[in-house]
N, C-alpha and C positions, 0 to 999 in steps of 0.2 A: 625794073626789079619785079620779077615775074614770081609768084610763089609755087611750086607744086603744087600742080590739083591734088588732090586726096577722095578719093572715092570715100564715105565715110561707112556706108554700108560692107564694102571689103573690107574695111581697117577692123571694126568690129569683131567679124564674121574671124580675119584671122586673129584677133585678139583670143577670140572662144576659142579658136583651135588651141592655140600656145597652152591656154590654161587649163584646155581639158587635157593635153600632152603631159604638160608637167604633174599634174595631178595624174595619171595614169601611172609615170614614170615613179612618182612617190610608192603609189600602192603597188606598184613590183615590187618594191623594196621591202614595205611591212608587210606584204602579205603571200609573196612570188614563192616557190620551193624553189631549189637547187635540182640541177638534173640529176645527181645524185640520189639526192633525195625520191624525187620521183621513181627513178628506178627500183628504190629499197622499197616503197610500197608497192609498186608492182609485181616484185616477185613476192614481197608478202600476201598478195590477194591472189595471186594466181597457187602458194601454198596452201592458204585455207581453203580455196576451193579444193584443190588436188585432196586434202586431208577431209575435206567434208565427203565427196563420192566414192573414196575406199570406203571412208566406215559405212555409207549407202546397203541399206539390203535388199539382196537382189531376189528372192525366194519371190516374193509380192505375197508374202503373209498378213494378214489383217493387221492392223496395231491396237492396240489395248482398246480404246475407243472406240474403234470397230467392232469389236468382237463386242466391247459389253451392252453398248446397242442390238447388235443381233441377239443378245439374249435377250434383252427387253422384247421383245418384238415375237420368238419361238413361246415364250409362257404369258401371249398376249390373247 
């Protein structure tokens, strides 16, 4: 009556895998999006971008802050 050896260093080693798996597999669950989902935020970020570069001015006029700096600086 012979028992199976057992490596005890593997047995562990896959013991950690299994529980980091399941634990992985958990936090798909509570934390995972849907591809769906992913999608709808994709086109919503690729919209606000597109909506943020139209209203972009392209003239390269100073912005308020610029300008009221360079007057500090002309009556200096």
């Amino acid at each position: 009556m012979s028992a199976e050896i057992l490596n005890l260093r593997r047995a562990r080693k896959e013991k950690a895998r299994a529980e980091k798996e399941r634990q992985a597999a958990e936090n798909r669950v509570r934390f995972g999006r849907t591809k769906t989902e992913r999608v709808i935020r994709t086109a919503e970020s690729e919209r606000s971008a597109r909506d943020l570069d139209a209203h972009r001015r392209e003239d390269g006029a100073a912005t308020r802050t610029d300008s009221a700096s360079n007057d500090d600086n002309a009556t200096s």
